[in-house]
C-alpha positions as CSV (number, residue, x, y, z in Angstrom):
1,X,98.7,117.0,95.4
2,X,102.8,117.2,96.8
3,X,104.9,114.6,96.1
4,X,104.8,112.6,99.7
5,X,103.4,109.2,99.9
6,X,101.6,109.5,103.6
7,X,100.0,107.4,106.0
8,X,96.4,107.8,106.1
9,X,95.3,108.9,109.6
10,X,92.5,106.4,109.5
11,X,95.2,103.4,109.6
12,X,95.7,102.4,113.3
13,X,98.9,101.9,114.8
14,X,102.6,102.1,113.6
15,X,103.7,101.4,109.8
16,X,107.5,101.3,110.0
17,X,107.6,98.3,111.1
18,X,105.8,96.6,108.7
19,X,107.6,98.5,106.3
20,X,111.2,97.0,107.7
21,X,109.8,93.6,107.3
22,X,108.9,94.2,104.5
23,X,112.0,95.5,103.2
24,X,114.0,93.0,104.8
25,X,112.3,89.8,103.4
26,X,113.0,92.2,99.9
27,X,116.5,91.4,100.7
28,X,115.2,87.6,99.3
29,X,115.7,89.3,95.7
30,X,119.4,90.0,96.5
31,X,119.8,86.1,96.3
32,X,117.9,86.4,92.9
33,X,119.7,88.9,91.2
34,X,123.1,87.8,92.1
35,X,122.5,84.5,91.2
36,X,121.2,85.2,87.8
37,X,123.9,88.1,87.0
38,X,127.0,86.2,88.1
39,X,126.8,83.8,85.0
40,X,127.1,86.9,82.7
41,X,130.8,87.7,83.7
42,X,131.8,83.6,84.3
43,X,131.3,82.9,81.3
44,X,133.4,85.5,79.6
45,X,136.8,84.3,82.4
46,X,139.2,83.1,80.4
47,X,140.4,80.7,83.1
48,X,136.7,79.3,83.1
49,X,136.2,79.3,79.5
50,X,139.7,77.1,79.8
51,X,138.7,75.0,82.7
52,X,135.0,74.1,81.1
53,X,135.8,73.9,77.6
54,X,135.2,70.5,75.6
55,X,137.4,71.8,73.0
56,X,135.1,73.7,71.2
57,X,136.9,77.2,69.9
58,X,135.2,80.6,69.9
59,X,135.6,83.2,66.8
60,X,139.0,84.2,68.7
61,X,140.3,80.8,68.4
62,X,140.1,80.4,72.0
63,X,139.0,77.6,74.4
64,X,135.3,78.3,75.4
65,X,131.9,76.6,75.5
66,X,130.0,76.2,72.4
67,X,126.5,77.9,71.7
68,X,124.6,74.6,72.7
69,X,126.4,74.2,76.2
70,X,126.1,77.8,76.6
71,X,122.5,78.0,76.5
72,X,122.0,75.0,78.8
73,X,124.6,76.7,81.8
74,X,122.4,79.1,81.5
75,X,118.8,78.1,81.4
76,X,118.9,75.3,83.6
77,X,119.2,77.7,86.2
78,X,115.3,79.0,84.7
79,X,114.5,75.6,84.5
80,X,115.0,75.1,88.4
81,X,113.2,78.5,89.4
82,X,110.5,77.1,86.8
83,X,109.8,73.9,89.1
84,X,110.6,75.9,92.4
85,X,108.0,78.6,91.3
86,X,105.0,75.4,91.7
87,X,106.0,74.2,94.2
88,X,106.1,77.5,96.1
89,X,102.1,77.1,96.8
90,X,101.9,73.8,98.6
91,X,105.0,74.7,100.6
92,X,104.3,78.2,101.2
93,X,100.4,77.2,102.6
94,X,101.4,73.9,104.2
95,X,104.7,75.3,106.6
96,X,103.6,78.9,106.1
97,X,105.2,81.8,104.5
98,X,108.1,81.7,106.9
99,X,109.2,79.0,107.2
100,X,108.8,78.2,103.2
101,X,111.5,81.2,102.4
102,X,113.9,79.6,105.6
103,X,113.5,75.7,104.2
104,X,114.4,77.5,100.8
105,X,116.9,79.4,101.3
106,X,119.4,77.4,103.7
107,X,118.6,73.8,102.2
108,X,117.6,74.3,98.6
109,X,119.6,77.2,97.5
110,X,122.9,77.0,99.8
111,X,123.0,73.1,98.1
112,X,123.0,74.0,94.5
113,X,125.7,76.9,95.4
114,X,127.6,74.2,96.9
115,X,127.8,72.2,93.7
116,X,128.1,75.1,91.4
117,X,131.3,76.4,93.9
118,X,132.6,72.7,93.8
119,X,132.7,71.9,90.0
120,X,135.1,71.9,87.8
121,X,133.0,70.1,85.1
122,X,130.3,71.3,83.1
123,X,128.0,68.4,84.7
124,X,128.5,69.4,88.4
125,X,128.0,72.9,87.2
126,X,124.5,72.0,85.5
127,X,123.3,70.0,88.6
128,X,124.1,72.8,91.1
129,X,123.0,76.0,88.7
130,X,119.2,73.6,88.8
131,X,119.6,73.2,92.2
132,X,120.4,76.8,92.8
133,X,117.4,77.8,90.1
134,X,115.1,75.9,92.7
135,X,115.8,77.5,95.5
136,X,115.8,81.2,93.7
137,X,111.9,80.0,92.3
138,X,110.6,79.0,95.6
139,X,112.0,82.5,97.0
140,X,110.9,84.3,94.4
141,X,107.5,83.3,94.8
142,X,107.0,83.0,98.5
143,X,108.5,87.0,99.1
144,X,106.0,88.5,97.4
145,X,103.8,86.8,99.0
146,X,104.9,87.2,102.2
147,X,105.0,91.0,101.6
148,X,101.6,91.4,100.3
149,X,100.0,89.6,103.3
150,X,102.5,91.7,106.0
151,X,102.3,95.6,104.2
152,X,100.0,98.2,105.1
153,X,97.7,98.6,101.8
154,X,98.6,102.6,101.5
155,X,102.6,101.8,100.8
156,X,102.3,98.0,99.2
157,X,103.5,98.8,96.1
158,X,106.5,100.5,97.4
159,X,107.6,97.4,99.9
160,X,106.8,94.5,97.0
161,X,108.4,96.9,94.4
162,X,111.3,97.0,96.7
163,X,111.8,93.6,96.0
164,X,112.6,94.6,92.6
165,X,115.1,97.3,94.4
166,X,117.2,93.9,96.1
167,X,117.3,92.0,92.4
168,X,118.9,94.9,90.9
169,X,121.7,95.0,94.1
170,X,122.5,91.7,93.2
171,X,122.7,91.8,89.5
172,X,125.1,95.0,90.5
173,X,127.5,93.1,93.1
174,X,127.2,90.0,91.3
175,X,128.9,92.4,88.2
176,X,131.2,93.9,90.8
177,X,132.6,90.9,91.9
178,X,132.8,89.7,88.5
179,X,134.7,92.4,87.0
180,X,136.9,92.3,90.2
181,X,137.9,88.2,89.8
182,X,137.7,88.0,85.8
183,X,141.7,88.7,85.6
184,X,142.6,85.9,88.1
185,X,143.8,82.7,86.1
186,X,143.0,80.1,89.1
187,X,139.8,78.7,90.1
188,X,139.3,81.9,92.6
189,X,138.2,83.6,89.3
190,X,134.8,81.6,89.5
191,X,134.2,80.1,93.0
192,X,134.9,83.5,94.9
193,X,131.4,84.9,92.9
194,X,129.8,82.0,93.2
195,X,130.7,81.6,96.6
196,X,129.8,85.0,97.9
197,X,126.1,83.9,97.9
198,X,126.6,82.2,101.5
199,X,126.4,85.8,102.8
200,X,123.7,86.1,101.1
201,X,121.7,83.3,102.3
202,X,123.0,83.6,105.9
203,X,121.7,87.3,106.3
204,X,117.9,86.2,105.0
205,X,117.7,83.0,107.6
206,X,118.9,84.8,110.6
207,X,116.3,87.5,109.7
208,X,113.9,85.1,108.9
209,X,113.9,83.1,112.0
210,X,113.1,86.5,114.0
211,X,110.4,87.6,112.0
212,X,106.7,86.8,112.6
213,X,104.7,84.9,110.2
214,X,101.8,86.6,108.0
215,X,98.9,87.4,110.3
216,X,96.7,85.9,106.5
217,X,98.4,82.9,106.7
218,X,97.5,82.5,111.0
219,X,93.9,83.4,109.3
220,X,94.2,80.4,106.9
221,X,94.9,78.0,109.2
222,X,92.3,79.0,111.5
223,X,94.4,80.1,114.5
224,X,93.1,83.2,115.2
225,X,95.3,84.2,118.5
226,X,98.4,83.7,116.3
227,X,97.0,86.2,113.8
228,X,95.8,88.9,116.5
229,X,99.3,88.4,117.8
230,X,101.3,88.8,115.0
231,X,99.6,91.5,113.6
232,X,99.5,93.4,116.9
233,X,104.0,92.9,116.7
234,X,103.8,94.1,113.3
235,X,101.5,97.0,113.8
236,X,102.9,98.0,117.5
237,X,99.8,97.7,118.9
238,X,98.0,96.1,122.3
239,X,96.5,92.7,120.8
240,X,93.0,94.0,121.7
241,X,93.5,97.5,120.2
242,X,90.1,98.2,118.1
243,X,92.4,99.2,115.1
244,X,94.2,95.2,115.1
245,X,90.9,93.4,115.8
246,X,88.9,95.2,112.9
247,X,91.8,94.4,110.5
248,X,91.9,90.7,111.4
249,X,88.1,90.6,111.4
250,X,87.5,92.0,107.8
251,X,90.9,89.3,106.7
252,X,88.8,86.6,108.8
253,X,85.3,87.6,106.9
254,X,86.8,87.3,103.6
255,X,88.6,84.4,104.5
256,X,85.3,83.0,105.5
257,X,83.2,83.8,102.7
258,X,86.1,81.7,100.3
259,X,85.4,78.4,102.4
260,X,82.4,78.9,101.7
261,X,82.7,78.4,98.0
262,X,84.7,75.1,99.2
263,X,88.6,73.6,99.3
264,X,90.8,75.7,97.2
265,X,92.4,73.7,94.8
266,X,94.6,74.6,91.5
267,X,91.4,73.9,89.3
268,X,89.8,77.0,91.3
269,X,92.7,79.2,89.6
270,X,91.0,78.5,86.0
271,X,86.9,79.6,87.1
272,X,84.7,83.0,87.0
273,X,87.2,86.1,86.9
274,X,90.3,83.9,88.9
275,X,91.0,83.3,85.6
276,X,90.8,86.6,84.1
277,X,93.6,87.2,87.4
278,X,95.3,84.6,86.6
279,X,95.6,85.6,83.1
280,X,96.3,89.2,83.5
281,X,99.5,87.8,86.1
282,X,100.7,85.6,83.3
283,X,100.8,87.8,80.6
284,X,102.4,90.5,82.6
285,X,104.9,88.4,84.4
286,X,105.9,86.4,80.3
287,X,105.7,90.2,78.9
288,X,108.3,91.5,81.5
289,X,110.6,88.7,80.1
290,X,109.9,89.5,76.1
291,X,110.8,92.8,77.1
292,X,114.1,91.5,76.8
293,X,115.9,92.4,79.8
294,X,117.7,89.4,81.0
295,X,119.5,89.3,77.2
296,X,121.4,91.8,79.0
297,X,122.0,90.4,82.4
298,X,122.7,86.9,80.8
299,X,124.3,87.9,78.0
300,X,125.2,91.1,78.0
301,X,128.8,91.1,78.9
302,X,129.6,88.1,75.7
303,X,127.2,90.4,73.8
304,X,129.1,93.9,73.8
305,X,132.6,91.6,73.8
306,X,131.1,90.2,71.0
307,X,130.4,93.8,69.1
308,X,133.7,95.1,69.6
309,X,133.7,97.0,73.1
310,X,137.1,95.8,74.4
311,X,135.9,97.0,78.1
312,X,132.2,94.6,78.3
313,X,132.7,94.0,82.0
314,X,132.9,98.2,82.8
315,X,129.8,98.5,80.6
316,X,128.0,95.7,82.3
317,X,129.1,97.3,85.5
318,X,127.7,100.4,84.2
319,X,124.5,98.9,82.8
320,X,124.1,97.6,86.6
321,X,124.3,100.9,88.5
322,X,121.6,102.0,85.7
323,X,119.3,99.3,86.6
324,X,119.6,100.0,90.4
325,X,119.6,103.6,90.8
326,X,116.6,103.3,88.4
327,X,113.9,101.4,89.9
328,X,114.1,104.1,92.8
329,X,111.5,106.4,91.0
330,X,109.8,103.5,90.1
331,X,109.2,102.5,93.5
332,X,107.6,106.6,94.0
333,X,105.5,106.7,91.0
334,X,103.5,103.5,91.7
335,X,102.4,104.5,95.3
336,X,101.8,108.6,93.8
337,X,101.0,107.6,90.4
338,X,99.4,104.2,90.0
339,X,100.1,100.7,88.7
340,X,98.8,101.3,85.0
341,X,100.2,105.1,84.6
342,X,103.5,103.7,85.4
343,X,103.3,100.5,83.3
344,X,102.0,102.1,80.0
345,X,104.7,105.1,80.1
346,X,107.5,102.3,81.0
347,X,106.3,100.0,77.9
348,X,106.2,103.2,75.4
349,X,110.0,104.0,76.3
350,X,111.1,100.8,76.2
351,X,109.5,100.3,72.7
352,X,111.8,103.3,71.6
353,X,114.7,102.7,73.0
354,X,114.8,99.2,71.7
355,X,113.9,100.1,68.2
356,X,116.8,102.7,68.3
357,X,119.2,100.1,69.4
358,X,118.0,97.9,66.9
359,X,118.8,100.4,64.4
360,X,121.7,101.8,65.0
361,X,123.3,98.1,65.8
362,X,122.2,96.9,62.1
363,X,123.3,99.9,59.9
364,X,126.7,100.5,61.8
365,X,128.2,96.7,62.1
366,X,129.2,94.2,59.6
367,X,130.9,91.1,60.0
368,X,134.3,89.5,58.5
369,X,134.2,85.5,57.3
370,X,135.2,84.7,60.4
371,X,131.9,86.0,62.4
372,X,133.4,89.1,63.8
373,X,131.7,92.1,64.3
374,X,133.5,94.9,62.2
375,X,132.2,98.4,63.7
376,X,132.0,101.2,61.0
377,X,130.6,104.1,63.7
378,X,132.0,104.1,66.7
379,X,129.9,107.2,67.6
380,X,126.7,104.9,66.4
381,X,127.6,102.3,69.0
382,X,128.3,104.6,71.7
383,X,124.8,105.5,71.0
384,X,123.3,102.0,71.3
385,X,125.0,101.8,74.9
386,X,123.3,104.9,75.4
387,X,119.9,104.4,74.4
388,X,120.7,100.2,75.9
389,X,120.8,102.3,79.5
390,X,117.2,104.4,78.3
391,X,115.8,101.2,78.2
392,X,117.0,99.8,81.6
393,X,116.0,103.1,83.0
394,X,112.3,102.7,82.0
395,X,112.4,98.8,82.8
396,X,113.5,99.5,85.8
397,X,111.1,102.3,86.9
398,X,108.4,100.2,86.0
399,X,108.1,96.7,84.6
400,X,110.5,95.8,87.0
401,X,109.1,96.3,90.2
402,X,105.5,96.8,89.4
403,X,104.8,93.4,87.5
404,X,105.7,91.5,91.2
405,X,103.5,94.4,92.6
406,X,100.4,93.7,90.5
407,X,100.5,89.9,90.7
408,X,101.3,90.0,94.3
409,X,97.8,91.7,95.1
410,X,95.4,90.5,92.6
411,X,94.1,87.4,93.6
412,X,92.1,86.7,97.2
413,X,93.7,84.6,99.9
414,X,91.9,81.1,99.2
415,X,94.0,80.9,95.9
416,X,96.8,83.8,96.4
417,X,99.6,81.2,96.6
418,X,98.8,79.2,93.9
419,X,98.2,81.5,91.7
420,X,101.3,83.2,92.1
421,X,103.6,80.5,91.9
422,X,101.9,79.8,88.3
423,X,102.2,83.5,87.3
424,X,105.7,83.4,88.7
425,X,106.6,79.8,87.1
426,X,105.6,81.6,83.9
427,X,108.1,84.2,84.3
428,X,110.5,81.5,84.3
429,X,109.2,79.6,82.2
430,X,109.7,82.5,79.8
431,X,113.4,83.2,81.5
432,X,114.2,79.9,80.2
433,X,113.2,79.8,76.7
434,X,114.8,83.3,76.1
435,X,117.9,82.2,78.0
436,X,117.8,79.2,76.0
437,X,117.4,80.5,72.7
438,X,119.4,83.4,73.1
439,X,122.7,82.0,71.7
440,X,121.1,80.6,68.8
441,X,119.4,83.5,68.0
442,X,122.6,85.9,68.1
443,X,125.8,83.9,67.8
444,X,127.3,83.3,64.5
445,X,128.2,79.6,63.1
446,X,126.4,76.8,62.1
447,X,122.8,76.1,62.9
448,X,122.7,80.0,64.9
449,X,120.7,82.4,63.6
450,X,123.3,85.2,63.6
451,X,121.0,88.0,64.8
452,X,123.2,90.2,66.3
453,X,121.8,93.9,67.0
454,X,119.1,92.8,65.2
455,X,117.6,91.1,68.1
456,X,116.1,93.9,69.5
457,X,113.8,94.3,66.8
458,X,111.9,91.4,68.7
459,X,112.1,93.1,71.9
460,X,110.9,96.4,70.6
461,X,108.1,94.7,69.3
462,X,107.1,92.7,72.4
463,X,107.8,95.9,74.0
464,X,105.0,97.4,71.7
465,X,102.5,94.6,72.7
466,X,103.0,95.4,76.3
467,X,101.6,98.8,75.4
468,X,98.2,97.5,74.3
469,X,98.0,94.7,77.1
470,X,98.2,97.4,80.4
471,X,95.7,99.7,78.8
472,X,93.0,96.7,78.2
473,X,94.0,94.5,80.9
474,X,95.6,96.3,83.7
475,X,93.4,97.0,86.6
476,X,94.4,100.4,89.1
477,X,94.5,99.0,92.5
478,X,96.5,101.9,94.1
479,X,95.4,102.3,97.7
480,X,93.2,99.3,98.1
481,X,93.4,96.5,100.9
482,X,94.3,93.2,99.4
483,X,90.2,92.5,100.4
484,X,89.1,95.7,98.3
485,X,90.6,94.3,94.8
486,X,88.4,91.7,95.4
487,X,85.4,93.9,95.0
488,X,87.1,95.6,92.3
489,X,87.1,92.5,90.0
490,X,83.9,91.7,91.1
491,X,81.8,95.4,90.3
492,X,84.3,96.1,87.5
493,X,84.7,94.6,84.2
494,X,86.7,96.8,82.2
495,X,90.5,97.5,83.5
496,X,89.6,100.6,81.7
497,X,87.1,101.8,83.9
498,X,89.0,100.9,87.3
499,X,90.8,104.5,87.8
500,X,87.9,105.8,88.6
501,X,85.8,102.8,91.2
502,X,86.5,103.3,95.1
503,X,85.5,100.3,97.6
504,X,81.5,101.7,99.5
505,X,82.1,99.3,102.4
506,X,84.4,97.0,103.8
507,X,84.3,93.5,103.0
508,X,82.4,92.5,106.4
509,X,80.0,95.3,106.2
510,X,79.3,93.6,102.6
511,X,79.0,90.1,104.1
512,X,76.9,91.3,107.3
513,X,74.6,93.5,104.8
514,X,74.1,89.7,102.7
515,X,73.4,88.0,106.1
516,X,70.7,90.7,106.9
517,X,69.0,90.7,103.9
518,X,69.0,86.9,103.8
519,X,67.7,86.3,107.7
520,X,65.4,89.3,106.6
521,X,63.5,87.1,103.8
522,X,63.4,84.0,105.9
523,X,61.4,85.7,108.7
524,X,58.6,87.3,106.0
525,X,59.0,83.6,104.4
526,X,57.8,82.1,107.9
527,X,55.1,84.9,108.5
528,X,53.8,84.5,105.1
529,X,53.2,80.5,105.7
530,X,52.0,81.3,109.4
């Protein structure tokens, strides 16, 4: 079997170059990442907590945000990405893939960064973290997509899984940075993290502006040249290469046979098995959430302060580097391996890493009057850091990168960027509510919960549900062309049963076979009467 992912000999011309797109327009996820991790390490600054404060005081006695502001810094941020997620679909099909991620990233984004680098209020803050949030959900929906329509079907996995890869860089430098400005007691301590993100933004529109747009979306809009000639750039091939034209023919058949059915619209997400696609992308993009990984990356550094770790920022740093150099077999196994191999073994070792955590944080802590944590096992703790970086391990060698992977290649191209701005506006819809409830949940005072460790109990067991959902829902669509799952869902019903299917005939042979059989009947219809 070996252990290299090749290139089929039957795929005509070049793939590198599809596969540098694709990683490039992955570096999209950078923007992410960094966005989401920086708030972690801000709000543990003392100079921000100082400079924010409304003169609530923390457990320490010192100036810092209450629970309630707390959990609106941060989700508003969810909020936006929630609302840039929809709108991902009209803007994405009406200005095209290309220029949807450009318009996003230098207006939308670079405004809210702006604002957030500007304030020195909790209110200019909140407006630029939405701002920001909106820019990071258009992106977030419109790479995928992009990739999807641009990779050769044999490494797909491995180019939209890379977007994963660029989300974990930024979650890493955004707790680099952090940890290198939290000592500074000026306003550099905050704006310098929040600033950086202008590199960020700056890299993705030059490349953008020099990339081609998605032969699909040339497909969509009926101009048929375009397609032919971006596909030939991408492929390295003459524009009337056999190889190019046969491609863009079986994308302009199955294009055709959708019009067929009439307008796409949002109500056609909801009928036949769209649904059960839509579904599926749902559940696995809110169950990525309930996983609870972004407790960590939101909270994580506040969290493990919280518990007693005097160094939070090095173990956020180190929970970071775990989380990158992890998704790299990841983004192996679901090329070699398969989508539901890798999503059933990551959601079993989550499951047991969580539990652990959960247990060792509840029988080895206590708590004084005031709300702090009191550690009785130091050892015990050390362990729930240890078995905290098992579970980002198997997160990020799986959920991580193959949830974008699934729901970027499930659904056809009539209703592919609808459907996954809803299945991405339910990941942040989900981001939201956890980062939302979060301080309410764990915190200690009035009107919180006080969870602690115990929290991960409820991750463990969503963890657990995850299980059950890939092996009954989860269809394996290793190695087929965005046209070919189409065929799965339709001769397949049972995710089950999908290891084992393999496309007969491409999707024009299929249409051309219809047409014969139907002009067939009409002439014996017209003997019959003659």
């Amino acid at each position: 079997m070996g252990f290299m992912i090749k290139n089929p000999e039957s795929d005509g011309g070049k793939a590198w170059p599809a596969i540098m797109i694709g990683l490039f327009v992955a570096f999209g996820g950078v923007l992410f990442g960094y966005d989401t991790g920086t708030i972690g390490g801000i709000l543990a600054m003392p100079y921000w907590q100082d400079e924010f404060s409304t003169g609530h005081r923390n457990p320490d006695g010192h100036l810092d945000v209450s629970s309630s502001q707390s959990a609106m810094i941060v989700s508003i941020l969810s909020a936006g990405t929630f609302f840039g997620a929809l709108t991902a679909a009209p803007v994405g099909d009406l200005i095209g893939r290309r220029w949807g991620l450009i318009a996003s990233t230098a207006i939308v984004f670079n405004l809210g960064v702006i604002l957030q680098t500007a304030a020195t209020d909790i209110p200019i803050f909140v407006v630029g973290r939405f701002f920001a949030g909106y820019g990071v959900g258009l992106i977030s929906a419109l790479i995928p997509l992009y990739q999807s329509e641009t990779a050769p079907k044999w490494i797909r996995g491995v180019i939209v899984g890379a977007y994963q890869l660029a989300i974990t860089i930024g979650l890493l430098l955004a707790s680099i940075v952090s940890n290198a400005t939290q000592n500074r007691y000026d306003t550099g301590s905050y704006r310098i993290p929040i600033a950086v993100q202008f590199a960020w933004s700056i890299i993705l529109v030059g490349g953008m502006l020099v990339l081609p747009e998605t032969p699909r979306y040339m497909v969509k809009k009926d101009n048929l040249p375009a397609a032919i000639k971006n596909l030939a750039k991408i492929r390295r091939l003459p524009k009337d290469s056999p190889a190019v034209l046969e491609e863009i023919f079986e994308i302009q058949a199955n294009h055709a046979y959708e019009l067929t059915l009439g307008k796409s619209s949002y109500a056609d997400c909801f009928k036949g098995n769209l649904l059960k696609r839509l579904l599926t992308g749902c559940a696995l993009q809110a169950l990525q959430q309930l996983t609870g990984i972004n407790f960590i990356f939101y909270y994580g550094t506040q969290f493990f302060k919280n518990s007693g770790f005097s160094n939070s920022f090095t173990i956020a740093l180190i929970t970071n580097c775990v989380n990158t150099a992890s998704t790299f077999p990841g983004l192996y196994a679901i090329e070699k391996w398969g989508r539901r191999p890798v999503l059933l073994t990551g959601a079993i070792g989550m499951c047991i890493s969580q539990f652990v955590v959960a247990i060792l944080g509840t029988t080895t802590t206590g708590q004084d009057a005031a709300g702090n944590i009191i550690v009785h096992n130091l050892a015990a703790q050390k362990g729930a850091i240890a078995f905290i970086c098992f579970y980002i391990f198997f997160f990020a060698a799986s959920w991580g990168p193959v949830a974008w992977v699934v729901t970027g290649e499930i659904f056809p191209l009539k209703v592919r960027a609808k459907s996954l701005s809803v299945t991405t506006a339910t990941n942040w819809l989900l981001n939201w509510a956890i980062a939302y409830a979060t301080p309410y949940l764990v915190n200690y005072g009035d009107g919180n919960a006080n969870l602690q460790s115990k929290i991960f109990f409820v991750w463990g067991g969503c963890c657990f549900v995850c299980i059950a959902f890939v092996y009954f829902f989860i269809y394996e669509t290793k190695g087929l062309s965005l046209e070919q799952v189409d065929e799965l869902y339709a001769e397949v019903s049972d995710a089950r049963k999908s290891v084992n299917w393999a496309p007969t005939m491409t999707f024009r042979e299929l249409q051309d076979r219809k047409t014969t059989v139907v002009e067939k009947q009409e002439v014996e219809h017209t003997t019959t009467i003659v």
